[in-house]
MDAnalysis code that builds the backbone (N, CA, C; Angstrom):
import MDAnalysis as mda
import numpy as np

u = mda.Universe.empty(234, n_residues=78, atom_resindex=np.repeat(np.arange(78), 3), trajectory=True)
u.add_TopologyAttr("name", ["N", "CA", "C"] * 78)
u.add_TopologyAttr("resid", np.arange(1, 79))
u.add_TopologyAttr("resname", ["UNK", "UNK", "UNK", "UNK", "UNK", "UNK", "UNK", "UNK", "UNK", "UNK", "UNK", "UNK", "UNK", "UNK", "UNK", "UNK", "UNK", "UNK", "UNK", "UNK", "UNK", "UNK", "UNK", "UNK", "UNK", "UNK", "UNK", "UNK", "UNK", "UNK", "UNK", "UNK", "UNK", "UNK", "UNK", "UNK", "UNK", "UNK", "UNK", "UNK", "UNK", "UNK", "UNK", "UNK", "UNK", "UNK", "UNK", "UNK", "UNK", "UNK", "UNK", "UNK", "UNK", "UNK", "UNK", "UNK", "UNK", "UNK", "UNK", "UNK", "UNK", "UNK", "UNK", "UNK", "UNK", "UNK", "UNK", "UNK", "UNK", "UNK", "UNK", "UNK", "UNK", "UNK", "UNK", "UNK", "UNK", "UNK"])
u.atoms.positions = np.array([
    [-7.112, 13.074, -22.637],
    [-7.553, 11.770, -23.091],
    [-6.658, 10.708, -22.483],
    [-6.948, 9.251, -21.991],
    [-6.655, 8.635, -21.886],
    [-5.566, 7.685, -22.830],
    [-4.566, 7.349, -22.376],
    [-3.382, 6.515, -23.055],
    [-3.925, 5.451, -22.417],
    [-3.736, 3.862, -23.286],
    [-3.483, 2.656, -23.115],
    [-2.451, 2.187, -23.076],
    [-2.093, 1.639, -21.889],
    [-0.692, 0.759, -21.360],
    [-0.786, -0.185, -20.648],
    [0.134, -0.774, -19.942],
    [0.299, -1.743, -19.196],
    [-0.942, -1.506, -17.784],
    [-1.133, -0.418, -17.770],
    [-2.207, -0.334, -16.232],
    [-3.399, -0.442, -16.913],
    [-3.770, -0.295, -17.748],
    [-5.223, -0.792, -18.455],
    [-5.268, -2.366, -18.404],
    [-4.576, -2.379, -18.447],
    [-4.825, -4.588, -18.375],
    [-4.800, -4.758, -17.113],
    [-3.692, -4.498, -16.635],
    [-3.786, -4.664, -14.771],
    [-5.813, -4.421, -14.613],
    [-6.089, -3.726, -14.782],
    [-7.520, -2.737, -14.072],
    [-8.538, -3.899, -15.092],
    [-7.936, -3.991, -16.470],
    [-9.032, -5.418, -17.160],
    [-9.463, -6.637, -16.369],
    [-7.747, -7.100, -15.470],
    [-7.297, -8.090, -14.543],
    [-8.169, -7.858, -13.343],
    [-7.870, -7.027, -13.131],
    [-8.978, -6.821, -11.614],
    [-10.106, -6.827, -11.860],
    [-10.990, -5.954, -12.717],
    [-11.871, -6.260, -13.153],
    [-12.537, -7.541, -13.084],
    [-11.789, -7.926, -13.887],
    [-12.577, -9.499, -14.027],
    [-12.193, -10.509, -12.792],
    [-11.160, -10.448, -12.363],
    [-11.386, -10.843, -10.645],
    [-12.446, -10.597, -9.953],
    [-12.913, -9.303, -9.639],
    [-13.891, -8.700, -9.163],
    [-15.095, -9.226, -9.954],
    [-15.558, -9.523, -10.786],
    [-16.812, -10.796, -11.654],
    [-16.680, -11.669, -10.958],
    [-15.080, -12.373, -11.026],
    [-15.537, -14.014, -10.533],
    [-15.297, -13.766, -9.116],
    [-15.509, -13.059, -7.796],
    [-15.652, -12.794, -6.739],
    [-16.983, -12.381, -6.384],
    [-17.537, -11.711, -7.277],
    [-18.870, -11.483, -6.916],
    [-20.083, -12.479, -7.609],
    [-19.734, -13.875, -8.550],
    [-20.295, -14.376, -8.796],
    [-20.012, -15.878, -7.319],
    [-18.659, -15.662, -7.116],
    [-18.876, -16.762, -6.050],
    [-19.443, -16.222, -4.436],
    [-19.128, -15.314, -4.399],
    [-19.897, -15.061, -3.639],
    [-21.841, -15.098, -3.316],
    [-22.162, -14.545, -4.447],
    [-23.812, -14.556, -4.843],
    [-23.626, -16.173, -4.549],
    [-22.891, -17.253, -4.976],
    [-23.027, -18.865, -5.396],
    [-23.021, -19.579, -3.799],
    [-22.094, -18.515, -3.107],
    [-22.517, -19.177, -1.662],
    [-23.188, -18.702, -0.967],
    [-23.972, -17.336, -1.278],
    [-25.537, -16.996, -0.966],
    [-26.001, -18.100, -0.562],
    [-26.143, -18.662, -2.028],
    [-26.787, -19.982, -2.402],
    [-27.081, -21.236, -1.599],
    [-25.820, -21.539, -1.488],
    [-25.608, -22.498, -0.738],
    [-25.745, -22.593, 0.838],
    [-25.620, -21.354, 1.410],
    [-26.064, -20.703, 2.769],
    [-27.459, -21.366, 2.715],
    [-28.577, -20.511, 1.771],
    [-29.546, -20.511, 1.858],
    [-30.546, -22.291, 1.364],
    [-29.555, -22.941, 0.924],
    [-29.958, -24.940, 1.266],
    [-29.704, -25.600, 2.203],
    [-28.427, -25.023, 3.103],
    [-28.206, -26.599, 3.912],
    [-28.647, -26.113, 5.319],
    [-29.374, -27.270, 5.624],
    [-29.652, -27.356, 7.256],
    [-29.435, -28.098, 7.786],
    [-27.847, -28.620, 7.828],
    [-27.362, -29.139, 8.834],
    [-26.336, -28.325, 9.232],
    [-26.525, -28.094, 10.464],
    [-25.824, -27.282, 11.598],
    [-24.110, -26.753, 11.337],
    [-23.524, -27.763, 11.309],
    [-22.227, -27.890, 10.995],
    [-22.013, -27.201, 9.466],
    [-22.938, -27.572, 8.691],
    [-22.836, -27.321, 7.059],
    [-22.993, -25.430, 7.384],
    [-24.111, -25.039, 7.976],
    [-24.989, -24.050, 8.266],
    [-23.278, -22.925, 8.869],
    [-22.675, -23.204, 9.373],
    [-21.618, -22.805, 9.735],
    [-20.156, -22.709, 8.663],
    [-20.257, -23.740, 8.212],
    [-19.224, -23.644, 6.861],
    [-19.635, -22.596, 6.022],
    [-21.250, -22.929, 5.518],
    [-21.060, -21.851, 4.368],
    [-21.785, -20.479, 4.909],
    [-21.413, -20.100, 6.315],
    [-21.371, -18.567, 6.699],
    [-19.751, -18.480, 6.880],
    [-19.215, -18.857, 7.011],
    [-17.683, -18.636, 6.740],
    [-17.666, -18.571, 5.566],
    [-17.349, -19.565, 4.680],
    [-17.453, -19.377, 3.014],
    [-18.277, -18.273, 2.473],
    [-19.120, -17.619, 2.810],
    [-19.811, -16.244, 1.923],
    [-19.307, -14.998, 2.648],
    [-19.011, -15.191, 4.083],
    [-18.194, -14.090, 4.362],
    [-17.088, -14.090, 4.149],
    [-16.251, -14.840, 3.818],
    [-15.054, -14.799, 3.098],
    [-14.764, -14.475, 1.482],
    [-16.295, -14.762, 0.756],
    [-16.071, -14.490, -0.546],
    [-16.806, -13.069, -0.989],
    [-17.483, -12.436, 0.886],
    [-17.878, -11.187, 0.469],
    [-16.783, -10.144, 0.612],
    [-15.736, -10.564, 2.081],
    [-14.469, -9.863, 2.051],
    [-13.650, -9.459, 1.235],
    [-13.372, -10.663, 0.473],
    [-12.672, -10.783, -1.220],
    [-13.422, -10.160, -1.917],
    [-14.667, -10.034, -2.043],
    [-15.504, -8.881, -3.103],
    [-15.097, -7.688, -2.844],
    [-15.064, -7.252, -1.419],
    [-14.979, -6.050, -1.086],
    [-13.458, -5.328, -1.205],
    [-12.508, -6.206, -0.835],
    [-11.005, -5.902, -1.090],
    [-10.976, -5.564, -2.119],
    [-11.025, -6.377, -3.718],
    [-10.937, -5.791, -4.707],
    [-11.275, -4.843, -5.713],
    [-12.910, -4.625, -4.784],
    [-13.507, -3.261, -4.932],
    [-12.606, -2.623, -4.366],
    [-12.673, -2.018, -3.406],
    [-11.804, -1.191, -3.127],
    [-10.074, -1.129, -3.897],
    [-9.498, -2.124, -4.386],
    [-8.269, -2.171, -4.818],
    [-8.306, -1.141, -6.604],
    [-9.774, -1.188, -6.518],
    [-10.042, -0.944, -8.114],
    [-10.309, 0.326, -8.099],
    [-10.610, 0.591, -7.337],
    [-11.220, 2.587, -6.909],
    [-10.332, 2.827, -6.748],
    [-9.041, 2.805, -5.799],
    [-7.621, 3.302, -5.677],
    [-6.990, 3.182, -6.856],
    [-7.053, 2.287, -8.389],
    [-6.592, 2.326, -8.901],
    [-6.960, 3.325, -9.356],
    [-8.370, 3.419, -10.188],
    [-8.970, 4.480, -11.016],
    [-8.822, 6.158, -10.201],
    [-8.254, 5.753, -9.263],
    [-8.353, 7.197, -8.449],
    [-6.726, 7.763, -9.211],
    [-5.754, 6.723, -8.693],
    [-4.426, 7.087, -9.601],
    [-4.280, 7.334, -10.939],
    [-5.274, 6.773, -11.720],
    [-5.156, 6.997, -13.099],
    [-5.822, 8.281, -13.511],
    [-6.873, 8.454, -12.705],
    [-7.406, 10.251, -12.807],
    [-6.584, 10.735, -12.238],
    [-5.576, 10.783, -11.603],
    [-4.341, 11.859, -10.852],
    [-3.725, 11.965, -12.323],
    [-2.948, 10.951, -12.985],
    [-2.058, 11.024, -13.771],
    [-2.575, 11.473, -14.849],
    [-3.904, 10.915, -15.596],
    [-4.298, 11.753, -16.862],
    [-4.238, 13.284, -16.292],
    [-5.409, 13.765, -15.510],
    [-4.820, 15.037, -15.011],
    [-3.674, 15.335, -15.427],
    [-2.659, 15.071, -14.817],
    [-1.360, 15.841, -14.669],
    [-1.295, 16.004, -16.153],
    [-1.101, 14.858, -16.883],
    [-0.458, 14.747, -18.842],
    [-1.416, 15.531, -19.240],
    [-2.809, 15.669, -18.753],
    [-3.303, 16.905, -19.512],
    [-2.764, 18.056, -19.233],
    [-2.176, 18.788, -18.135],
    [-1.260, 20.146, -18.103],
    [-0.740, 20.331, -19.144],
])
């Protein structure tokens, strides 16, 4: 069974990073998909690939976590 400690909040923390990364991201979907002016049209493809990168980093930061925390319950279950 799982213990609650200090790495359960960390992973709450990321968590919810990972919400407001994937809600700004979807938000400059958005905004991609209104402006047609050229220059604008270029900002916010930088801006959604930058807030899909950041989606994706902290996905991944969150699977490595949960990967360590199944190592360690493991082990305390021995």
């Amino acid at each position: 069974m799982f213990t609650f400690n200090r790495s359960d909040q960390e992973l709450r923390e990321m968590i919810d990073n990972l919400n407001t990364a994937h809600r700004e991201w979807k938000a400059k979907e958005e905004i991609f998909k209104e402006v047609v002016d050229p220059d604008l049209v270029d900002i916010a493809i930088y801006e959604m690939e930058a807030s899909k990168i950041k989606y994706t980093y902290l996905l991944k930061r969150i699977k490595r976590q949960l990967g360590k925390e199944r190592i360690m319950a493991d082990n305390k279950a021995e």
